[in-house]
C-alpha positions as CSV (number, residue, x, y, z in Angstrom):
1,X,44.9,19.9,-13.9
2,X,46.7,17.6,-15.7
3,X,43.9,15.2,-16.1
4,X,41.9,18.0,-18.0
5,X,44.6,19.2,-20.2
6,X,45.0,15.0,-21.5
7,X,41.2,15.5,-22.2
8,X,41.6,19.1,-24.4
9,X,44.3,17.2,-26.6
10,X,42.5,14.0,-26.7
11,X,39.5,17.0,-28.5
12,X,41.7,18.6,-30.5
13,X,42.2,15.6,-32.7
14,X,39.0,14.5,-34.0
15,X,38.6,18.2,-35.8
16,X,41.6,18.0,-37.6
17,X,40.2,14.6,-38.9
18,X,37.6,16.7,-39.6
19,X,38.8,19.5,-40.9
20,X,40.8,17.2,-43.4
21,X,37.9,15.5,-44.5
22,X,36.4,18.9,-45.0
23,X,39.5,20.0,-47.3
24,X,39.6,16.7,-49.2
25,X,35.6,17.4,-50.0
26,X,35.8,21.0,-51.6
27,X,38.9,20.3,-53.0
28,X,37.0,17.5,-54.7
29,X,33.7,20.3,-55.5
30,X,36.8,22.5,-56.9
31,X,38.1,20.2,-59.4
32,X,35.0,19.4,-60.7
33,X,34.0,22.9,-61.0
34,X,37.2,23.8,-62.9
35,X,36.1,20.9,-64.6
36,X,32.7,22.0,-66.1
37,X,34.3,25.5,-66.9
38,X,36.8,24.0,-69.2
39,X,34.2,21.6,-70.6
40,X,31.4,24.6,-71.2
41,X,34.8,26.3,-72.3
42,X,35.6,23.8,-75.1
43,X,31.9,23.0,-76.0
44,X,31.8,26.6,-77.3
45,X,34.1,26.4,-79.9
């Protein structure tokens, strides 16, 4: 029992290495997008 509860823990770390990774990218897209709307914004006037 014990022996397959050290292997669940040992899985739940590579997704939350993941799941950063994941939050670093579309908060990287986000920023960018914000981006262009602000430029497409300013080009107008």
């Amino acid at each position: 029992m014990t022996g397959k509860f050290t292997k669940n823990k040992k899985q739940t770390k590579p997704p939350e290495r993941s799941n950063r990774a994941a939050q670093i990218l579309f908060s990287i897209f986000a920023i960018i997008l914000i981006l262009s709307m602000v430029l497409s914004l300013v080009s107008n006037f």
